[in-house]
C-alpha positions as CSV (number, residue, x, y, z in Angstrom):
1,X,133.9,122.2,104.6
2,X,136.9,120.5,102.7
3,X,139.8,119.5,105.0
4,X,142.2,120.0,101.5
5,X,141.2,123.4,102.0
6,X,141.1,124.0,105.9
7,X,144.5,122.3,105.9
8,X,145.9,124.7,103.2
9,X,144.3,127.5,105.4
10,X,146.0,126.2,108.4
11,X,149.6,126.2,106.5
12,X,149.2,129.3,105.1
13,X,148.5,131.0,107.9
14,X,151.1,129.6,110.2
15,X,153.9,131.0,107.1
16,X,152.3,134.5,107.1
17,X,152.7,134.4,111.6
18,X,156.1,132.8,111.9
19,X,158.0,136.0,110.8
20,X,156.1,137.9,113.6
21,X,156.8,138.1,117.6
22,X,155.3,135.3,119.6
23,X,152.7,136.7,122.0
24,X,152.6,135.4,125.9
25,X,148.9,136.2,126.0
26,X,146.8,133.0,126.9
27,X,144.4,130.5,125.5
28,X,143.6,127.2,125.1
29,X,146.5,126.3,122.5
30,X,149.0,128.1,125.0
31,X,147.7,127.7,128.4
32,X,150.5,124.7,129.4
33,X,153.8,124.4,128.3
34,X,155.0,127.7,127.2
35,X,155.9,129.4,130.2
36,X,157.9,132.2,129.6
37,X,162.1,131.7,130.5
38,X,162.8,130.7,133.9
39,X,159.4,132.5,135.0
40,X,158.4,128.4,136.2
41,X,159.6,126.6,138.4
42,X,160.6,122.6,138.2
43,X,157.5,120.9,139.4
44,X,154.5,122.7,140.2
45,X,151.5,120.4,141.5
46,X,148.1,121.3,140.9
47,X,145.1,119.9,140.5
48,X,140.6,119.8,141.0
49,X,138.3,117.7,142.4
50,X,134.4,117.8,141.1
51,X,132.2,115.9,143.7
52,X,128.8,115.8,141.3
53,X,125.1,114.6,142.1
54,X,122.6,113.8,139.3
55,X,119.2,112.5,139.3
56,X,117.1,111.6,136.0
57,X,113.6,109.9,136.6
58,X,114.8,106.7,134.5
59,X,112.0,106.5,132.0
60,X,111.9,102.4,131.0
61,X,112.0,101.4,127.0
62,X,108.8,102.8,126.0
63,X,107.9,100.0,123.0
64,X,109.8,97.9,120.6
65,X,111.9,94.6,121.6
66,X,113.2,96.1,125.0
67,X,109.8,97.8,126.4
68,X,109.9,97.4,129.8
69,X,113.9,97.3,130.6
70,X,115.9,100.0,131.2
71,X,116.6,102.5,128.7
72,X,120.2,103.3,127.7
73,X,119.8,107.0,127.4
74,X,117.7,107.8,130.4
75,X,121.2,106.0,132.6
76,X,123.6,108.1,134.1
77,X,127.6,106.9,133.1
78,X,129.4,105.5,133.7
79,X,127.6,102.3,135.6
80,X,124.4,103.3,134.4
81,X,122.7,101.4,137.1
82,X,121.5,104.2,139.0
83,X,118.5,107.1,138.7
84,X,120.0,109.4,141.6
85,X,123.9,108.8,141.7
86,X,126.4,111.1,143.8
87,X,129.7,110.5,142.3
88,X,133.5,111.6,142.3
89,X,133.0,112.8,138.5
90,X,136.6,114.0,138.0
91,X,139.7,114.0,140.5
92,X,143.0,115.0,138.8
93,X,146.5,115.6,140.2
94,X,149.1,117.1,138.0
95,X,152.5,118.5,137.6
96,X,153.8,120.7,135.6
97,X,157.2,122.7,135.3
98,X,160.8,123.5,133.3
99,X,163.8,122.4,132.7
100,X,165.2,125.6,134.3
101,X,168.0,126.4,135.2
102,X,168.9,123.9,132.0
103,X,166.5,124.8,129.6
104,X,163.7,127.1,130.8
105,X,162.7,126.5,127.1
106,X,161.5,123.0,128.1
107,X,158.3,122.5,129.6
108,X,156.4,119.6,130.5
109,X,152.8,118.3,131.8
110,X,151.4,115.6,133.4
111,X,147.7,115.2,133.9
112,X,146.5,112.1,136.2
113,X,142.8,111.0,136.8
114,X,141.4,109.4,139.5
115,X,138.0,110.2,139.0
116,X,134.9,107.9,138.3
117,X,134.0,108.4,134.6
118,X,134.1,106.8,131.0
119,X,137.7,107.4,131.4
120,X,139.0,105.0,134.6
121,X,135.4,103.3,134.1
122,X,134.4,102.5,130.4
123,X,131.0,100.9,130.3
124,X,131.2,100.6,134.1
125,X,133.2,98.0,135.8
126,X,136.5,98.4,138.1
127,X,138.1,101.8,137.8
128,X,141.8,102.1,136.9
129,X,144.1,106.0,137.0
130,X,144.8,107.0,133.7
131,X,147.4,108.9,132.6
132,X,144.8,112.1,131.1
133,X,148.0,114.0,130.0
134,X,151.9,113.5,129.6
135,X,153.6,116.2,127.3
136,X,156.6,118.1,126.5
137,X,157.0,121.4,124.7
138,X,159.9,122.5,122.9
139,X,159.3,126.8,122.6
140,X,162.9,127.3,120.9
141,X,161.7,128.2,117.0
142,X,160.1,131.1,117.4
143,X,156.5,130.5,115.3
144,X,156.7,127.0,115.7
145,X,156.5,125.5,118.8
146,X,156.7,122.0,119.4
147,X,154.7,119.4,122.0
148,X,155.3,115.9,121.7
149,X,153.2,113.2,123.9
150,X,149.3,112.4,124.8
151,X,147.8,115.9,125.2
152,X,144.3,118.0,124.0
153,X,144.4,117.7,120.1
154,X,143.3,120.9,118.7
155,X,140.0,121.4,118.0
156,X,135.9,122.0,119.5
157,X,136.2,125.1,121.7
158,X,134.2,122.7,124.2
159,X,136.9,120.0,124.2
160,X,139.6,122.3,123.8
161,X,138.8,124.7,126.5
162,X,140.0,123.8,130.1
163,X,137.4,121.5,131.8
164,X,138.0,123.2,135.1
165,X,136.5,126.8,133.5
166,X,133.6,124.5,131.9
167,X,130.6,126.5,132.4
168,X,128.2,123.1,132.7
169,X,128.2,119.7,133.9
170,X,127.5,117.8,130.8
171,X,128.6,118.0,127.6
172,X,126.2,119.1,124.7
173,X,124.7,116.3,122.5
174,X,126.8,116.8,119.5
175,X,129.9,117.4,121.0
176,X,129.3,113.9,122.7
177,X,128.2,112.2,120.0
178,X,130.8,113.2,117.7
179,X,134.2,113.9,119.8
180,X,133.9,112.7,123.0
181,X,135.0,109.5,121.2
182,X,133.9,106.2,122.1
183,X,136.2,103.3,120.7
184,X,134.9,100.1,119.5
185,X,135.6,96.2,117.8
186,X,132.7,96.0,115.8
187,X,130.0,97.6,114.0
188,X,126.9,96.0,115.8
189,X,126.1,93.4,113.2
190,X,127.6,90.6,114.8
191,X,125.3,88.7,116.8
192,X,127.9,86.7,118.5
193,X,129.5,89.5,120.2
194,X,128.0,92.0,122.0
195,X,129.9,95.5,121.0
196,X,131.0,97.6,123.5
197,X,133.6,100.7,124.7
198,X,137.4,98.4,124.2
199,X,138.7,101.5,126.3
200,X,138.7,104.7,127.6
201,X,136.6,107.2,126.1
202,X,139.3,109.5,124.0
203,X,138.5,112.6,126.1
204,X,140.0,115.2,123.0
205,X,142.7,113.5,123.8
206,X,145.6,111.8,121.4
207,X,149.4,110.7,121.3
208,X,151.3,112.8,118.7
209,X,153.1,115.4,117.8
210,X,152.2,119.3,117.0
211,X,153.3,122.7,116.1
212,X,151.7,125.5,117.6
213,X,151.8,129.1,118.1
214,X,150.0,132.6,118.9
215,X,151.1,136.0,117.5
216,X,150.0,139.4,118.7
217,X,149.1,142.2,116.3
218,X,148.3,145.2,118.6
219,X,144.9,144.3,120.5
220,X,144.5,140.7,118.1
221,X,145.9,137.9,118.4
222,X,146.0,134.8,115.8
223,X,146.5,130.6,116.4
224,X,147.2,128.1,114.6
225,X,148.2,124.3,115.3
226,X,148.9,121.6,113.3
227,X,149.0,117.8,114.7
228,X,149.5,114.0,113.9
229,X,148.3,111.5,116.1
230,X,147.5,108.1,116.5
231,X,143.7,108.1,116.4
232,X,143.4,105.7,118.9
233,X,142.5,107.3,122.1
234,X,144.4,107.8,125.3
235,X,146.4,105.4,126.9
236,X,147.8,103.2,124.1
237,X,149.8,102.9,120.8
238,X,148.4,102.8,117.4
239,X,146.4,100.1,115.9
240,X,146.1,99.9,112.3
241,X,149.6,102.4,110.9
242,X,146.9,105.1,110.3
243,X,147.3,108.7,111.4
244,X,145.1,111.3,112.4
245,X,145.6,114.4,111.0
246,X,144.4,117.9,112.7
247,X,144.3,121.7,111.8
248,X,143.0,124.9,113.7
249,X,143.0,128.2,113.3
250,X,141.7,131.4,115.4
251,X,141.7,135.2,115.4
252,X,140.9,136.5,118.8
253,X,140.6,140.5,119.8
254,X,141.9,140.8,123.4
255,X,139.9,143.1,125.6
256,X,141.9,142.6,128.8
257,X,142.6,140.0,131.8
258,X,144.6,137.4,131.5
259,X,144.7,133.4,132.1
260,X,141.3,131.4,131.3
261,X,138.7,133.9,131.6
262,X,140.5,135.9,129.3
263,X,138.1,139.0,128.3
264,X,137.7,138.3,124.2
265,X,136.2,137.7,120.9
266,X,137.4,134.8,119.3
267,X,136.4,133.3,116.0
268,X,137.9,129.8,115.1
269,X,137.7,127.0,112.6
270,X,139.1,123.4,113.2
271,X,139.8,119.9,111.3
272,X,140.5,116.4,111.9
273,X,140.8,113.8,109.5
274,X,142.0,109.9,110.1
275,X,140.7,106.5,110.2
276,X,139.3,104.0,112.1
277,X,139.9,99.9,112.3
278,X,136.0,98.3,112.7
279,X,134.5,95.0,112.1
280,X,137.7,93.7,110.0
281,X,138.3,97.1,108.2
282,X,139.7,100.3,107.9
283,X,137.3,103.3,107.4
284,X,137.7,106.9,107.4
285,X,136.0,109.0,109.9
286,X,136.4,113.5,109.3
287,X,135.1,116.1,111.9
288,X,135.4,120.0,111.2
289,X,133.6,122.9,113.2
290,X,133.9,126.7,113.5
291,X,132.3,128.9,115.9
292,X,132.6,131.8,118.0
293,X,133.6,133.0,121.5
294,X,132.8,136.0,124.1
295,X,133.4,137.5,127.1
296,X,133.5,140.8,128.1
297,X,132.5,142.1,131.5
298,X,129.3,140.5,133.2
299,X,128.3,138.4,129.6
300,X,129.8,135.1,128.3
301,X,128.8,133.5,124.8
302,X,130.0,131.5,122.2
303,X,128.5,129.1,119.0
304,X,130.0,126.5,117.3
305,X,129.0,124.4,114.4
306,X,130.5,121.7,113.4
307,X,130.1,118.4,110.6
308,X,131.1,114.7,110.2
309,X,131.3,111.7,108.0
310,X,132.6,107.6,108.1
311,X,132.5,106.4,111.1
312,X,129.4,107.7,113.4
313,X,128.2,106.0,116.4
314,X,124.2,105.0,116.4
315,X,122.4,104.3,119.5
316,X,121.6,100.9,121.2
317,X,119.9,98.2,119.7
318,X,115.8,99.1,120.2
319,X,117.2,101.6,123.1
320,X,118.1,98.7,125.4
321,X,120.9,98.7,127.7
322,X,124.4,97.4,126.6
323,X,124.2,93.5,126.4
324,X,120.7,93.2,127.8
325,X,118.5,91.0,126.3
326,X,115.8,91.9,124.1
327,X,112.5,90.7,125.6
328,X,112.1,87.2,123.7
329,X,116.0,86.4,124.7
330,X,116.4,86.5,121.3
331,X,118.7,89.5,120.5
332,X,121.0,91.4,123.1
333,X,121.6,94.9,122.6
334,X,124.7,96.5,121.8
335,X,126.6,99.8,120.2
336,X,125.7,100.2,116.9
337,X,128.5,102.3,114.2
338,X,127.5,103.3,110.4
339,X,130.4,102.8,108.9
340,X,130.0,105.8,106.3
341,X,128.0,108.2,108.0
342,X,127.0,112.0,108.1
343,X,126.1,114.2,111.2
344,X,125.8,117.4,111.9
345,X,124.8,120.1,114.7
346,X,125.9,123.1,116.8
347,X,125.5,124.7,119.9
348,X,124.8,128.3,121.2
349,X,125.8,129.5,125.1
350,X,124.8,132.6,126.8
351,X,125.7,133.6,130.8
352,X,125.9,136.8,132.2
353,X,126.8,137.5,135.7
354,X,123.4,139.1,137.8
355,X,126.0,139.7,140.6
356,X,129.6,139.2,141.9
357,X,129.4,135.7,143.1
358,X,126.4,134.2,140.8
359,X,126.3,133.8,137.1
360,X,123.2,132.4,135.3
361,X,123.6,130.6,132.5
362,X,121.6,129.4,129.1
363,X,122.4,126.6,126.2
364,X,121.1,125.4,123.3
365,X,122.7,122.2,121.7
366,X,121.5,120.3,118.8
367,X,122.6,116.9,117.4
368,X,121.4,115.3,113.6
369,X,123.0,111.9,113.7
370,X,122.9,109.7,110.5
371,X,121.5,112.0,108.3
372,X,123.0,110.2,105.5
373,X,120.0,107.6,106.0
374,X,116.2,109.5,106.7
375,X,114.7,106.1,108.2
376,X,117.9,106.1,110.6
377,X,118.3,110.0,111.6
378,X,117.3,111.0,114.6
379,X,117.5,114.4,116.1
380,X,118.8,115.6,119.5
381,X,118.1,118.6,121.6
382,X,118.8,119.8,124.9
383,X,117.9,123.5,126.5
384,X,120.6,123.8,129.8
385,X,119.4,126.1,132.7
386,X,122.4,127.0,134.8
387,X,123.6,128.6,137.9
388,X,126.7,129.0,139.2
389,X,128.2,130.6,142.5
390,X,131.5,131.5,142.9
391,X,132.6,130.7,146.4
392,X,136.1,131.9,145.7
393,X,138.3,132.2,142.6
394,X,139.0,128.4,142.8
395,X,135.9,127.1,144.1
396,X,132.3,127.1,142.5
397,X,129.6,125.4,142.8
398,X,127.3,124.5,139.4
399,X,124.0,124.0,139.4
400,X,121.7,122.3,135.9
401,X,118.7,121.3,134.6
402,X,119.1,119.6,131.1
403,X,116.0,119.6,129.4
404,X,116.2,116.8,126.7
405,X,114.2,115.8,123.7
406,X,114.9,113.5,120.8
407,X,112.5,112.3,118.3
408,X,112.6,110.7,114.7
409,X,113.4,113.0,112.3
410,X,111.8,112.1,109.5
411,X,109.0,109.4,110.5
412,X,107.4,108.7,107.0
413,X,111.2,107.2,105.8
414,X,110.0,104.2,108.4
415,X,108.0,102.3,106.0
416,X,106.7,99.8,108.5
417,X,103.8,101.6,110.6
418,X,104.7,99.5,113.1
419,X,108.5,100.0,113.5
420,X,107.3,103.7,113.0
421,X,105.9,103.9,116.1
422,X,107.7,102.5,118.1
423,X,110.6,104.7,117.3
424,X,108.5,107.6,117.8
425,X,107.5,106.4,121.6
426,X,110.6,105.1,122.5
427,X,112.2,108.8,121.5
428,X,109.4,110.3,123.7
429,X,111.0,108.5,126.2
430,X,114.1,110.9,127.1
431,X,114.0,112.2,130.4
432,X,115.2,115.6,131.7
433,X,118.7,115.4,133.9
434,X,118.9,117.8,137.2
435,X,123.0,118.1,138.3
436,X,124.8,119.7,141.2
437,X,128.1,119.8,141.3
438,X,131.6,121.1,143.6
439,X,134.7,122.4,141.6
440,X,137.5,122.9,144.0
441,X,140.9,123.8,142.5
442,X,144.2,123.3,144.2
């Protein structure tokens, strides 16, 4: 997919929808900030908790340089230092409000976690609150609406979407791998440092500026946003005078209901385009996707696929742990980046509800990383089991088990027999992860 193209798609359609009437209906784009004239109040606190236990049988380094030690993927984040860890995943506290009776054309949000996650706890370590969210949104154009601060960049329906509606613990592999952004110094070639996260995680998060809207035409409604950010996560200014550039787009049929379990088919396509500073140097790093949402009575689905290129984060050094020593004390292992990559995947979702309070749910996600390089590429895949009960409308509890497999995509690219197989058996190594976890909403 060309961005030139997406972008012109993006303009185009946000010309043809600004000389039609704004509709109040919600989703993702218009789910904070735009409430309608005086219907808010000032300040508004919300907020969730989501208590989470997870166990994975922590499989060790199968072969290669690190057999024997812990193995990177079979941790669970942030610390990564336990198999069975009970955590405080996410705890955020919010306000939210207008500037009625001044301007009830003024909104603004502010997002706060407190949580323990590769937010607050990047690679492990002492936690800090971060500042998730802190916005403003400007609704007098009609057609153009405009938000200004760190907020959701447009984009993935699974990083897009409300968190606290997320149907799953985890994240899927190529959504992770590709969005869920992970910031770093260097590209892994340096031996005299080991490279690791320099921050937060970016969380689909970004400071900048965008122009937004949704129109209704009788039972459809259309999206767009446009958005230019820093590209340097959450949290901090930018680093190298280089912007990121973003574009989406959607067409969604509205069946009924209202808020985030909106009953509807959506269809959506997205862009983002920018650069990163790594290892000395500035290098260009593009994502794009399109998929597909649904959900009418008792059945939820949706599909997404989505592409990158530049910059796209490998694995650890032989599978190791970050900055553990290779077995010989020779090497330590670290985050390794290609520099000018190409990945690829997608993701498919079923649930249906079996009865009032219980929904049961299915995923398939799959992740190609590097397939710009056959000896490098490796591919990901994970089928999610899920059950969820409904307590009440604000409380749920979520239950998972990830089944996870990766192997070597293309072993006979691996010219060394030896190096061939260990790859192999240290991808054979991925465990399965079983999850249970609280959502309470206040």
């Amino acid at each position: 997919m060309n961005f030139k193209k997406l972008a012109l798609a993006v303009i185009c359609a946000g010309g043809a929808m600004a000389a039609t009437v704004p509709a109040q209906a919600a989703n993702w784009l218009m789910l904070q900030g735009t409430e309608p004239d005086a219907a808010a109040g000032r300040a508004k606190v919300w907020g969730f908790i989501q208590p989470t236990a997870q166990y994975i049988k922590g499989t060790t380094v199968q072969a290669g340089q690190w057999a024997g030690q812990t193995f990177q993927a079979n941790t669970l984040g942030p610390d990564r230092s336990s198999e069975y860890d009970m955590n405080i995943r996410r705890a955020r506290i919010g306000v939210r409000g207008q500037g009625f009776p001044l301007d009830g054309k003024t909104n603004y949000f502010i997002l706060a976690e407190l949580g323990h996650n590769a937010i607050t706890v990047p690679g492990g370590g002492k936690g800090a609150v971060y500042m998730t969210d802190a916005s403003v949104t400007l609704n007098h154009i009609p057609g153009a609406r405009f938000r200004v601060g760190q907020f959701k960049t447009p984009g993935s329906e699974e990083g897009l979407q409300a968190i606290h509606v997320f149907d799953y613990i985890n994240f899927t592999s190529v959504t992770d791998g590709m969005l869920f952004e992970t910031f770093v110094d260097g590209d892994g070639t340096d031996a005299s440092v080991v490279n690791k996260p320099n921050g937060a995680r970016g969380a689909f998060r970004d400071i900048g500026a965008q122009l937004f809207d949704t129109f209704k035409f009788g039972a459809w409604e259309a999206s767009y946003a446009v958005m230019v950010g820093n590209g340097n996560g959450i949290n901090r200014q930018d680093n190298d005078n280089q912007k990121e550039f973003y574009g989406y787009v959607s067409a969604e049929q509205v069946y009924g209901g209202k808020g985030p379990r909106i009953q509807s088919w959506k269809t959506f396509a997205w862009g983002q385009m920018g650069k990163r500073t790594i290892a000395g140097g500035q290098h260009d790093r593009s994502r794009y996707g399109l998929g597909t949402t649904f959900r009418k009575g008792k059945i939820r689905a949706a599909a997404e696929y989505m592409m990158g290129s530049g910059v796209i984060l490998n694995g650890t050094d032989g599978g190791g742990t970050i900055g553990a020593k290779n077995n010989a004390g020779t090497s330590t292992a670290d985050i390794n980046v290609e520099l000018d990559g190409e990945a690829s995947g997608y993701y498919a979702h079923v649930g249906y509800q079996v009865m009032k309070k219980v929904e049961i749910d299915f995923r398939w996600d799959q992740y190609n990383r590097s397939t710009h390089a056959a000896a490098k590429e490796r591919t990901f895949q994970n089928a999610t089991v899920g059950v969820q009960y409904f307590i009440n409308k604000k409380t749920r509890i979520v239950a998972n088990y990830q089944h996870r497999m990766m192997s070597v995509t293309t072993p006979s690219a691996i010219a060394n027999a030896n190096q061939r197989a260990a790859a192999e058996k240290i991808a054979d190594g991925v465990d399965p992860i079983i999850g249970l976890q609280l959502l309470a909403i206040f």
